[in-house]
MARSELO-544760 format. One record per residue (C-alpha): x, y, z; residue number from 1; residue in one letter. Coordinates in nm, 2 decimals. Each point is the difference from the previous one (the first is absolute). Layout:
% MARSELO-544760
+--------+--------+--------+-----+--------+
|      u |      v |      w | num | residu |
+--------+--------+--------+-----+--------+
|      X |      Y |      Z | NUM |      a |
...
+--------+--------+--------+-----+--------+
END
This chain:
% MARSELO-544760
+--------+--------+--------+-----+--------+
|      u |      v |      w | num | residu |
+--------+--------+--------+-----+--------+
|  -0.08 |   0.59 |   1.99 |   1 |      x |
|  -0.32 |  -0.14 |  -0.15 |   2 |      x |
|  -0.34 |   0.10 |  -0.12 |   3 |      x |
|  -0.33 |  -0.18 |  -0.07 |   4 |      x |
|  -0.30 |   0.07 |  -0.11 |   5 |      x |
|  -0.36 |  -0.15 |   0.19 |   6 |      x |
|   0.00 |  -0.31 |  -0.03 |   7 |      x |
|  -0.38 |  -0.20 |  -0.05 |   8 |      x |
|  -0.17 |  -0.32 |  -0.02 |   9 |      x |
|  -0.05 |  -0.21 |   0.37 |  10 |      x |
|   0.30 |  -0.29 |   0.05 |  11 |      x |
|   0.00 |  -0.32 |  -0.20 |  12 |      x |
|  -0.02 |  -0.34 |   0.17 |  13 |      x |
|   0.33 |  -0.13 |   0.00 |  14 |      x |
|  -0.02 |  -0.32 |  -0.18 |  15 |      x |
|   0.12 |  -0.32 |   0.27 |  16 |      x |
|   0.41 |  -0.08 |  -0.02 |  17 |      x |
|   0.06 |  -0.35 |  -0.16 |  18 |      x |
|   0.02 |  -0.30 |   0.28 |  19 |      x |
|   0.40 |  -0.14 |   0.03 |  20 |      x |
|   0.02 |  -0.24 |  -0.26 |  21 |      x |
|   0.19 |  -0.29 |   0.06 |  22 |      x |
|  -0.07 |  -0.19 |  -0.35 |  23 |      x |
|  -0.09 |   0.06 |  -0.35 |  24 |      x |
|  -0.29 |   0.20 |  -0.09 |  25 |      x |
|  -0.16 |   0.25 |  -0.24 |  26 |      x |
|  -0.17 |   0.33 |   0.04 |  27 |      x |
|  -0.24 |   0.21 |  -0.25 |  28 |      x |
|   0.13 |   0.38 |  -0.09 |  29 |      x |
|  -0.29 |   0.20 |   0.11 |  30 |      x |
|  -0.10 |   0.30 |  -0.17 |  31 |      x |
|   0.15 |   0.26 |   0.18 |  32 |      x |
|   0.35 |  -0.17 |  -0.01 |  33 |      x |
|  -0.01 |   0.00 |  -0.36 |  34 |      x |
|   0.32 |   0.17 |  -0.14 |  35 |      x |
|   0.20 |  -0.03 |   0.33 |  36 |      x |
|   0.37 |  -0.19 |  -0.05 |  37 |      x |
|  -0.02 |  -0.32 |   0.09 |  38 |      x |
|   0.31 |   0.05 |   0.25 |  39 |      x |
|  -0.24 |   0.27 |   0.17 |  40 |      x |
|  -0.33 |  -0.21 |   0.00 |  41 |      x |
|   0.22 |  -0.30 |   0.23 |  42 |      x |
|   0.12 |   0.30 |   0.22 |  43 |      x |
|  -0.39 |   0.11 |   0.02 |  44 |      x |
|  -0.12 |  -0.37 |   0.04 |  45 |      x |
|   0.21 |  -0.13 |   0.25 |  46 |      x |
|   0.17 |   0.26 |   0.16 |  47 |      x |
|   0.25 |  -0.19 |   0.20 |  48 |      x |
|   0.14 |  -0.12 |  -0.30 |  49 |      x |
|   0.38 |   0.15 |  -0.03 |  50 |      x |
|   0.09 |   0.20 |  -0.33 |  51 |      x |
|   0.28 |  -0.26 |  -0.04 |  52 |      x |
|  -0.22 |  -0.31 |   0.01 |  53 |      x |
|  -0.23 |   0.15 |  -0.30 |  54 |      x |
|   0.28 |   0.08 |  -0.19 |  55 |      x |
|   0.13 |  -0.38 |   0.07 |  56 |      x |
|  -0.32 |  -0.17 |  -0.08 |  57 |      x |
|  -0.07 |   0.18 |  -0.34 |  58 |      x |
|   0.37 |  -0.03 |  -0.06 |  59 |      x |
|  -0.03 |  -0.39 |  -0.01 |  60 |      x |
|  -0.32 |  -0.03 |  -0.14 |  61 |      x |
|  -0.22 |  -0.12 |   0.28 |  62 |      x |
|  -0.25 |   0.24 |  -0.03 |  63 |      x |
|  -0.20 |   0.03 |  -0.30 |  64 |      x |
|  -0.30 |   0.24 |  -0.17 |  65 |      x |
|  -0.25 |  -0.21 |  -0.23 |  66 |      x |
|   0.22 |  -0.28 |  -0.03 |  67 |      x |
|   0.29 |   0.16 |  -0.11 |  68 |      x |
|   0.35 |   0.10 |   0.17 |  69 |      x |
|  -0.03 |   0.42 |   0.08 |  70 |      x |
|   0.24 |   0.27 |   0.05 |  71 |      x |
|   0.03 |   0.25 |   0.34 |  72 |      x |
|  -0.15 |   0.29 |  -0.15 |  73 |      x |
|  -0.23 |  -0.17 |  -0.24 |  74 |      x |
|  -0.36 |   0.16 |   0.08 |  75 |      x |
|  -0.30 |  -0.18 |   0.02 |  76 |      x |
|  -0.34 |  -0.02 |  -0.13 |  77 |      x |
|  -0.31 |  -0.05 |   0.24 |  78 |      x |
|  -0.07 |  -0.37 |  -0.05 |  79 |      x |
|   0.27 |  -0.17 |  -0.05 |  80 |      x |
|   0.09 |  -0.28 |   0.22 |  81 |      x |
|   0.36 |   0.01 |   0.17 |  82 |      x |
|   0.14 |  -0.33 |   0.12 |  83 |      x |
|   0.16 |   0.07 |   0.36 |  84 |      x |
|   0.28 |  -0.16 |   0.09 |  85 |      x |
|   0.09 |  -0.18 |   0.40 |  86 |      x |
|   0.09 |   0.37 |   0.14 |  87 |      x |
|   0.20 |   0.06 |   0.29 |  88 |      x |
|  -0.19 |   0.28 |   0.20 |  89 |      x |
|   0.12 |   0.20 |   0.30 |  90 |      x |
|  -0.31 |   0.05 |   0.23 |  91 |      x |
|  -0.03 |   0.30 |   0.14 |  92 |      x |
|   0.22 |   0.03 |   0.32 |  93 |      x |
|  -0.24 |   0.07 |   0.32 |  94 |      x |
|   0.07 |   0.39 |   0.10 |  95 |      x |
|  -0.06 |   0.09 |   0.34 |  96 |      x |
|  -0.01 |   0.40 |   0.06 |  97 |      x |
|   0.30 |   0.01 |   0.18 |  98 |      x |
|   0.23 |  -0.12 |  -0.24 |  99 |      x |
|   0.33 |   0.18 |   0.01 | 100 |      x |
|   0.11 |  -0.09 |  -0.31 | 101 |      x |
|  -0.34 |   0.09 |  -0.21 | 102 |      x |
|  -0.03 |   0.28 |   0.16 | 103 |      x |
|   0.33 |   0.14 |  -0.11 | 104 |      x |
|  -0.09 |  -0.14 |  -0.36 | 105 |      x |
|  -0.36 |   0.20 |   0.02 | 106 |      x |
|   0.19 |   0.33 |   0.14 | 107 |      x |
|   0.22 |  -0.01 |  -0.29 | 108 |      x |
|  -0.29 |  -0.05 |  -0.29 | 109 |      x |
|  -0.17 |   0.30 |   0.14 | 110 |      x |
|   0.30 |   0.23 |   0.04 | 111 |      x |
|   0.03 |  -0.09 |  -0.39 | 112 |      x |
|  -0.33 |   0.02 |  -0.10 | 113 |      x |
|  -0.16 |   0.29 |  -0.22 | 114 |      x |
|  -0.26 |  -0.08 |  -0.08 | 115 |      x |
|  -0.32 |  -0.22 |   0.19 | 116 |      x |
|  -0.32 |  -0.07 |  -0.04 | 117 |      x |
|  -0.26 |  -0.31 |   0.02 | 118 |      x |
|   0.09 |  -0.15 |  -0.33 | 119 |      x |
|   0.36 |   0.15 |  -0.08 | 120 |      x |
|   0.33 |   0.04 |   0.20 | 121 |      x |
|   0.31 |   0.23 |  -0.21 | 122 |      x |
|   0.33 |  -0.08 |   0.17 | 123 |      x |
|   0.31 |   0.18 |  -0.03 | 124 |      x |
|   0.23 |  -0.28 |  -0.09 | 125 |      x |
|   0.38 |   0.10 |   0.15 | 126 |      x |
|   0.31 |  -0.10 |  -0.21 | 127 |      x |
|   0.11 |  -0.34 |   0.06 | 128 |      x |
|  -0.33 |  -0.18 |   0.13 | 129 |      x |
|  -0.06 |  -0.26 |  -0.22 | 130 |      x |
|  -0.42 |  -0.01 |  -0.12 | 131 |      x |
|   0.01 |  -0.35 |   0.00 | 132 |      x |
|   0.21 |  -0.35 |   0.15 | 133 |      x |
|   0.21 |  -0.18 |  -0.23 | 134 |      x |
|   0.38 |  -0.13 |   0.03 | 135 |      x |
|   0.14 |   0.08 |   0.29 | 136 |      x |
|  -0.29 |   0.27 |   0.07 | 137 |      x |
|  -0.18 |  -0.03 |   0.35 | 138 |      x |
|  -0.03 |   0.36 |   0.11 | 139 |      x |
|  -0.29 |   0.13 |  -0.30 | 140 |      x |
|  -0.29 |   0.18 |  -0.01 | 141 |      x |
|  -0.22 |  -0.28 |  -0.13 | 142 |      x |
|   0.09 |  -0.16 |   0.38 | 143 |      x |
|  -0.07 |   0.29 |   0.19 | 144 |      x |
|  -0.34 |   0.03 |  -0.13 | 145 |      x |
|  -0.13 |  -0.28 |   0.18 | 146 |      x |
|   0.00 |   0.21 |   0.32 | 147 |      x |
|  -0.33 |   0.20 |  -0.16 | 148 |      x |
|  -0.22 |  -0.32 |  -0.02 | 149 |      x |
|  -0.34 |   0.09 |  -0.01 | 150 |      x |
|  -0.26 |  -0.17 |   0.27 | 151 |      x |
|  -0.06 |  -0.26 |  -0.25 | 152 |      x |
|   0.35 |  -0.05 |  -0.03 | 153 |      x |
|   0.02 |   0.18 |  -0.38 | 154 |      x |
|   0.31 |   0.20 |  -0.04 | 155 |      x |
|   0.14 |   0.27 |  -0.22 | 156 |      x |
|   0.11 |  -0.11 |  -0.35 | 157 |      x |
|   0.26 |   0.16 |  -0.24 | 158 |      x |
|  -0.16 |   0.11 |  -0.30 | 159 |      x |
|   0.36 |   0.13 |  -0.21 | 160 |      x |
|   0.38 |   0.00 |   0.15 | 161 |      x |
|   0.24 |   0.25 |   0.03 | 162 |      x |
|   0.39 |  -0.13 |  -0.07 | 163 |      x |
|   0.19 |  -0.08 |   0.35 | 164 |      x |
|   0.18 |   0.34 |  -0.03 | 165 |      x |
|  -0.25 |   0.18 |  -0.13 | 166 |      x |
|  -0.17 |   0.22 |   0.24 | 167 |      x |
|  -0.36 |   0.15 |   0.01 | 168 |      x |
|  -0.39 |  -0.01 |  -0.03 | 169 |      x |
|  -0.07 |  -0.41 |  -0.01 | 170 |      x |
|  -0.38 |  -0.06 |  -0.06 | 171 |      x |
|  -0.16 |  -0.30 |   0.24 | 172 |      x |
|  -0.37 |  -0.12 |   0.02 | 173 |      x |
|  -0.16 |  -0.07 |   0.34 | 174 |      x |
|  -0.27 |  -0.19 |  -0.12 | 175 |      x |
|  -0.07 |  -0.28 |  -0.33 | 176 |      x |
|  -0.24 |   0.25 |  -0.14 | 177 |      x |
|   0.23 |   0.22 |  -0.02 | 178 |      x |
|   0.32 |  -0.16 |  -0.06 | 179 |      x |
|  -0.21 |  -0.13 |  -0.35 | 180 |      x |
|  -0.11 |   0.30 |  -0.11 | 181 |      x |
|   0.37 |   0.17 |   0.02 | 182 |      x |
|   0.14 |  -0.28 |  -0.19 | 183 |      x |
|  -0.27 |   0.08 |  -0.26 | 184 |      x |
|   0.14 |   0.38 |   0.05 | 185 |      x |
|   0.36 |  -0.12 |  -0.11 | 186 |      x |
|  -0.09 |  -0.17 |  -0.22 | 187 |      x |
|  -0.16 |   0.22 |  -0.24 | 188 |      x |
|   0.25 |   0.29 |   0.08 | 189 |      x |
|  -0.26 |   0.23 |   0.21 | 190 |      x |
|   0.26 |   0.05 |   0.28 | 191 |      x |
|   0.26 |   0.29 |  -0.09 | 192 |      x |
|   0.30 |  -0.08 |   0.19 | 193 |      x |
|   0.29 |   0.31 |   0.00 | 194 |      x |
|   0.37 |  -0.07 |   0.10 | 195 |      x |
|   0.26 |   0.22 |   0.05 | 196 |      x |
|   0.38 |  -0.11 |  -0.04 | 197 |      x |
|   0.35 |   0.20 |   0.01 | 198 |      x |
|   0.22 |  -0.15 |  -0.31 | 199 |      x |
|   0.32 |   0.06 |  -0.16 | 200 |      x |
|   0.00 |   0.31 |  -0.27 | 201 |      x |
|  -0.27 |   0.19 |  -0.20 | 202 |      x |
|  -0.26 |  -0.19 |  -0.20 | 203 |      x |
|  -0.01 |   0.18 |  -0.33 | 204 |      x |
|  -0.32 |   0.07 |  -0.08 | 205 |      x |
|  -0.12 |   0.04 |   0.35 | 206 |      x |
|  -0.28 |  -0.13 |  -0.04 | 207 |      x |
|  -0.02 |  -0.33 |  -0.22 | 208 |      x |
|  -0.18 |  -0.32 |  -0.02 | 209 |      x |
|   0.17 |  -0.32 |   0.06 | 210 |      x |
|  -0.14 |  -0.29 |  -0.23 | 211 |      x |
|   0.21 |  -0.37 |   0.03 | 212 |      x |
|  -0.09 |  -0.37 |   0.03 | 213 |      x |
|   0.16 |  -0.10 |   0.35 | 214 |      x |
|   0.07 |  -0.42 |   0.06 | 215 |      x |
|   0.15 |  -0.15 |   0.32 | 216 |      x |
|   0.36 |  -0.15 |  -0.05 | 217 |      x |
|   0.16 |  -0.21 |   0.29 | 218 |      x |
|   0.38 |   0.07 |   0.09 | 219 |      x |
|   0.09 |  -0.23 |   0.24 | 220 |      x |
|  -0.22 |   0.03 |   0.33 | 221 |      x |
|  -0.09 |   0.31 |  -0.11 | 222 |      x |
|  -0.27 |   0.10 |  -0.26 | 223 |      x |
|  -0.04 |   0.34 |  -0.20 | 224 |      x |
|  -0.21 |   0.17 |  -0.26 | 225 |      x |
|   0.14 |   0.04 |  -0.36 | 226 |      x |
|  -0.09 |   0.21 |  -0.26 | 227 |      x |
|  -0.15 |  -0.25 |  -0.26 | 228 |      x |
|  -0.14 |   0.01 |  -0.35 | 229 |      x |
|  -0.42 |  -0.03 |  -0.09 | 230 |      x |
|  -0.10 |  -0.34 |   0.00 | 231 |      x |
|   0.30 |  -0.18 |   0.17 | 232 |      x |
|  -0.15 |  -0.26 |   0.24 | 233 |      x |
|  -0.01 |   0.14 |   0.32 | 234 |      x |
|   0.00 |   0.35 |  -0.13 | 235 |      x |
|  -0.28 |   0.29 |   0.16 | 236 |      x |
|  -0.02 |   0.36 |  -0.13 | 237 |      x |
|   0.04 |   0.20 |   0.28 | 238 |      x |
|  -0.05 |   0.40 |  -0.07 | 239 |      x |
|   0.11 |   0.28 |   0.20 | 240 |      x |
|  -0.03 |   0.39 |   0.01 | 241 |      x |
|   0.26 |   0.26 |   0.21 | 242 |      x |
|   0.03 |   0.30 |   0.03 | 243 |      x |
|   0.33 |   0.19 |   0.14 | 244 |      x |
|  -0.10 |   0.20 |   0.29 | 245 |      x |
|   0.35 |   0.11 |   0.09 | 246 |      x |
|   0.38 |   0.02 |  -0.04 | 247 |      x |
|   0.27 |   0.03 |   0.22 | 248 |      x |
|   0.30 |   0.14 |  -0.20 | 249 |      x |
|  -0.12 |  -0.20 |  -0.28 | 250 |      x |
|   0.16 |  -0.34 |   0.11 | 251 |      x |
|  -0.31 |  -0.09 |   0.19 | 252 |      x |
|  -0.39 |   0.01 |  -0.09 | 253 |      x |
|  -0.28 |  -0.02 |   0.24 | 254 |      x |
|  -0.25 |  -0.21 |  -0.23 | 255 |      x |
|  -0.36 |  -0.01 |   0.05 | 256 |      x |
|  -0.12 |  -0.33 |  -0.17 | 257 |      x |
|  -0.34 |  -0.15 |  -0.11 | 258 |      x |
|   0.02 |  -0.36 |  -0.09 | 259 |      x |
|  -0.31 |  -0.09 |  -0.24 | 260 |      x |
|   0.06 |  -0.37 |   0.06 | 261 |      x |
|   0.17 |  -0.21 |   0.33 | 262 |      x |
|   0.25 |  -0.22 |  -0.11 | 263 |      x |
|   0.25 |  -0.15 |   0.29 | 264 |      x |
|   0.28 |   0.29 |  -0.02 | 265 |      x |
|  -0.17 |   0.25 |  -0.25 | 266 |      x |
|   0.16 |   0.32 |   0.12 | 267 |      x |
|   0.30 |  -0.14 |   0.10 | 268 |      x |
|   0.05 |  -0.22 |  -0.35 | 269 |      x |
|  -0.15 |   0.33 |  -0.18 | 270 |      x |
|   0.23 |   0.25 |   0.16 | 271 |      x |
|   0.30 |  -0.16 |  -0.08 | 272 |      x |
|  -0.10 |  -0.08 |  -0.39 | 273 |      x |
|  -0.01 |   0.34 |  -0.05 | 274 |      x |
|   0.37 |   0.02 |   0.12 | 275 |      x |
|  -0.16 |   0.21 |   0.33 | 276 |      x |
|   0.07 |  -0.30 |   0.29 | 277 |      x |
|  -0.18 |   0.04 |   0.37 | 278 |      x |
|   0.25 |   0.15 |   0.26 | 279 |      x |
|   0.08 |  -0.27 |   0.22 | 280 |      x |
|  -0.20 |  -0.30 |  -0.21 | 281 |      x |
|   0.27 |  -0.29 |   0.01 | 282 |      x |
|  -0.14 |  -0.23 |  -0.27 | 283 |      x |
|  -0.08 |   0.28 |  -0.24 | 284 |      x |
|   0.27 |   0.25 |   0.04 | 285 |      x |
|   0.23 |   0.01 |  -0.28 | 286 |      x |
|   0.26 |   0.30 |   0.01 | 287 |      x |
|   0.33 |  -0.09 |   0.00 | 288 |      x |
|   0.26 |   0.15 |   0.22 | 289 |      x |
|  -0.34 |   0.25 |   0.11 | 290 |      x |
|   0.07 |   0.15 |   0.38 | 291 |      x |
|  -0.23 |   0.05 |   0.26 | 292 |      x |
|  -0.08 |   0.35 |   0.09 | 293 |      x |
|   0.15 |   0.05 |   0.33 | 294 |      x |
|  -0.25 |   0.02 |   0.30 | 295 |      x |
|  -0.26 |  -0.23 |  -0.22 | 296 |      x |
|  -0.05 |  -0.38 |   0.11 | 297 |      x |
|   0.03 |  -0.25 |  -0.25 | 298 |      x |
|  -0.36 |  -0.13 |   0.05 | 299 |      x |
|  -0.28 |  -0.07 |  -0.27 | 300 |      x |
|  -0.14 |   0.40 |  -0.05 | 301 |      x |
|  -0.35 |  -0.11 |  -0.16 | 302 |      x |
|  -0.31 |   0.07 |   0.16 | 303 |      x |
|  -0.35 |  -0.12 |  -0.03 | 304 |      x |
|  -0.14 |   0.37 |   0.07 | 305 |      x |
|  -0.40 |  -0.02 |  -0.08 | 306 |      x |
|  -0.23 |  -0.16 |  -0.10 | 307 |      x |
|  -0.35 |   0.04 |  -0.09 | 308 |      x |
|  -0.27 |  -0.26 |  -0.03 | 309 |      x |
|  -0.37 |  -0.05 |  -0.02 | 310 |      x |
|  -0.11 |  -0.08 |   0.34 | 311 |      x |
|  -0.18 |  -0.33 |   0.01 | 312 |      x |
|  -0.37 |   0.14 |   0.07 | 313 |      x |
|   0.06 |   0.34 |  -0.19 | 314 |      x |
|   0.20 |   0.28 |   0.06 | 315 |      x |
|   0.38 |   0.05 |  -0.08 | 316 |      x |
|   0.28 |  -0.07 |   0.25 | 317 |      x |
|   0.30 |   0.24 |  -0.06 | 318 |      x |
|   0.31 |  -0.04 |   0.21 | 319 |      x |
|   0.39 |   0.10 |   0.03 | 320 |      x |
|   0.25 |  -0.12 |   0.16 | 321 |      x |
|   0.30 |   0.19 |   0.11 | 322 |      x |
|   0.37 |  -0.01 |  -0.09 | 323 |      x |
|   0.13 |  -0.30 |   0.18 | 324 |      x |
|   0.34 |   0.14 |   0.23 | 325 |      x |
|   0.25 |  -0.09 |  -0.28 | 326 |      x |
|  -0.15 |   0.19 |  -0.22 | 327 |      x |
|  -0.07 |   0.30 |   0.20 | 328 |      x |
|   0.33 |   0.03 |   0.09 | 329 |      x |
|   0.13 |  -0.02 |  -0.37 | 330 |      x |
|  -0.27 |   0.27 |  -0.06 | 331 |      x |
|   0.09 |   0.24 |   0.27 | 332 |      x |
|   0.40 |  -0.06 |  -0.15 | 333 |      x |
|  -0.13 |   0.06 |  -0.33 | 334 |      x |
|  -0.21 |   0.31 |   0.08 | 335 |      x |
|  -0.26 |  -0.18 |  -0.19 | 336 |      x |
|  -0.41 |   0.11 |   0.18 | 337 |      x |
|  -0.22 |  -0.27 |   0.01 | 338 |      x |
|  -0.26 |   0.24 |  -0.07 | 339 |      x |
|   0.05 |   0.12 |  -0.31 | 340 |      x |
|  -0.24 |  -0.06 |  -0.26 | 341 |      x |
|  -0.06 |  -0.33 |  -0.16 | 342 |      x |
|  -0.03 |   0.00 |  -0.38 | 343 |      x |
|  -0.08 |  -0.37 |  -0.07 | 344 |      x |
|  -0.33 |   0.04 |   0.15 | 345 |      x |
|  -0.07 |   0.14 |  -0.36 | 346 |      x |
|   0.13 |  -0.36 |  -0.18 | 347 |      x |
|  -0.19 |  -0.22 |  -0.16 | 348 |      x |
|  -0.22 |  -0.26 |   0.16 | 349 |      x |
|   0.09 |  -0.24 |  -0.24 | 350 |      x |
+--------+--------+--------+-----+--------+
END
């Protein structure tokens, strides 16, 4: 379901996509890329750039802002000058209409889409589809995308991610206008994002405020979030709100839960801190000897269920997504109605 209010204003140009580049160069931040992570400003510049290859190129240091080695998610000021490395760019693969395969691939991003309009696309991310590529990924969002190139061959751009198992409303600009002015949204907290989870036990109180420092620790070929204390390198505050909805004979809770900030793993790090793990979360879940309610499948149950933004050129974009099949099913075994009244509408924003 989903909501919006008018929008206004007539289209902005869309600025020209950066040439393959096949040596070393450098390019000006323009004003109305200022504040976007520089991980997201190569995805808007070039955008057949691959998520890995950015992540390999400021990994090893080839890519640098004024000078000086940068981080993924380091933003950037209008001005500065960003030294671009030889990039390896995928051209845009010729589509003819009759394309079997992109057809399917379009078929399926509409029969998941909630939300659509010139600037803005809200998907409804299943379980198990991965937002972007990385090891061993080929089947992701980020790929399918490519099938909605524009006429001038721009195409839709991730503004946030959703976890691989994680399902619901995932936000996606159609256009550099307004894939710039969402980051900007994120940034400064404007968009209210609402999950709901089924955990293990009763939250007391039931309605609370998480508050932690979260830092990434490697296991392995695996990676996790940690709870971590203030000013540890590597260490975010990350902030959280829930509410308890529901119980089902007081072993489970359907949670309703706000995050404030969006740090990798949040809800799923937060949840079990408070000794409250996700049903089905296999990285988080921490309860030992802890059965399965018969009937229920031991899948992630933590949904993305709205969100609510400021639309690009005014107005308010306000959509839901609905309980992904796993989770239906545990409600229906539960006895649990997905329409029952939402109390952490009322948390704070902040």
């Amino acid at each position: 379901m989903s909501t919006i209010t008018k929008q206004k204003g007539a289209a902005s140009k869309e600025a020209p996509k950066a040439p393959p580049s096949k040596g070393v160069h450098t390019v000006g931040v323009k004003p109305d890329e200022a504040g976007m992570r520089l991980d997201r400003f190569l995805e808007a510049r070039y955008p057949g750039l691959s998520f890995s290859h950015i992540q390999r190129i400021i990994r090893k240091g080839e890519l640098r802002v004024n000078g000086k080695r940068a981080e993924p998610k380091q933003r950037l000021e209008a001005g500065q000058q960003v030294r671009i490395p030889p990039l390896r760019l995928d051209e845009p693969k010729p589509r003819t209409p009759g394309n079997e395969a992109d057809a399917k691939t379009r078929d399926f991003l509409k029969s998941i889409t909630l939300h659509e309009d010139p600037d803005v696309l809200v998907i409804n991310k299943p379980m198990g589809l991965a937002v972007q590529g990385g090891s061993g990924t080929t089947r992701h969002l980020d790929g399918m995308l490519d099938v909605l190139r524009d006429a001038q061959g721009q195409r839709p751009r991730l503004v946030h991610r959703l976890d691989k198992d994680t399902s619901g409303c995932l936000l996606v600009a159609k256009t550099r206008f307004a894939a710039s002015a969402l980051a900007k949204t994120f940034r400064s907290r404007s968009a209210r994002k609402i999950y709901w989870a089924l955990v293990v036990g009763v939250p007391k109180p039931r309605q609370g405020r998480i508050s932690t420092f979260l830092a990434k620790e490697e296991r392995e070929d695996d990676s996790f979030m940690r709870i971590a204390r203030h000013g540890e390198e590597g260490a975010s505050h990350a902030i959280t709100y829930y509410a308890v909805v529901d119980t089902a004979a007081r072993e489970l809770a359907w949670l309703s839960l706000k995050p404030v900030t969006g740090r990798t793993h949040q809800l799923r790090a937060h949840t079990a801190h408070i000794d409250h793990p996700i049903v089905g979360d296999p990285k988080y879940f921490s309860k030992e000897n802890w059965q399965l309610p018969g009937g229920m499948q031991n899948r992630l149950h933590l949904l993305a269920r709205r969100i609510v933004v400021p639309h690009p050129r005014g107005g308010t974009i306000d959509v839901t997504a609905p309980l992904p099949p796993h989770m239906l099913q545990s409600w229906n075994l539960l006895g649990l109605d997905a329409n029952r009244f939402d109390p952490i509408v009322d948390a704070p924003e902040q």
